[in-house]
N, C-alpha and C positions, 0 to 999 in steps of 0.2 A: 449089881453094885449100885447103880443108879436109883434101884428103887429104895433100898437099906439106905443112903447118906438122904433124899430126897423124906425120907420118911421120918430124919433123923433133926431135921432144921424146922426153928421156929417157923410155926402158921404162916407169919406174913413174909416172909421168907420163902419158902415153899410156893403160896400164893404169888408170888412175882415170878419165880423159876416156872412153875405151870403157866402160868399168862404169857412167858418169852415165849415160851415152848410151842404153844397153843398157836402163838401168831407165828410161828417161823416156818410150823407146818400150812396153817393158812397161804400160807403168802408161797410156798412149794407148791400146793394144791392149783391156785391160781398162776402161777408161770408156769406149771404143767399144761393145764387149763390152755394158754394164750401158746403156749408151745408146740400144741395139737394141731392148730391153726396155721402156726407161722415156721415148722421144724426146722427150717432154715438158718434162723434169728442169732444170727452169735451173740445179740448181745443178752436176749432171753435165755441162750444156753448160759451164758458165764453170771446173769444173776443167779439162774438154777442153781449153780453148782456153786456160788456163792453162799445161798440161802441153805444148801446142805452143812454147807463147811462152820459156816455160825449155826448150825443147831448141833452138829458132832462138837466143835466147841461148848457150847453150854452144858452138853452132856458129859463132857469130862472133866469139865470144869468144877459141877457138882456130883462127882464120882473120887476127885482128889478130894474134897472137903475132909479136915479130920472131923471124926466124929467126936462127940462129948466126951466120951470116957477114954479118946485117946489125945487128949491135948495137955499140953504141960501146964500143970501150975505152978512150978516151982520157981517160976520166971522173975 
């Protein structure tokens, strides 16, 4: 569903949703990264599981979007 509404929003649009995306898996990659080191770190674990929770958000975020041909005009 993510990829049908992601597919479905203007270029610069899209371009911003890919670029969140992009850096929230980075920024997972790297407290993963620092977490291998320190597995201890509560407070690395609770950004971790922070930085999942805002990319599951942004992902359902643009999974509600209506699409084009189901939004009202008659408003």
């Amino acid at each position: 569903r993510f990829k049908e509404r992601i597919a479905s929003l203007p270029p610069a649009t899209r371009m911003k949703v890919e670029k969140n995306l992009a850096d929230l898996r980075h920024a997972a990659d790297e407290i993963n990264a620092t977490l291998a080191d320190n597995p201890s770190d509560p407070l690395l674990q609770e950004l971790l599981m922070s930085t999942y929770q805002s990319e599951l958000q942004l992902l359902a975020n643009v999974s509600e979007l209506p699409t084009a041909g189901s939004m009202r005009t008659d408003l």
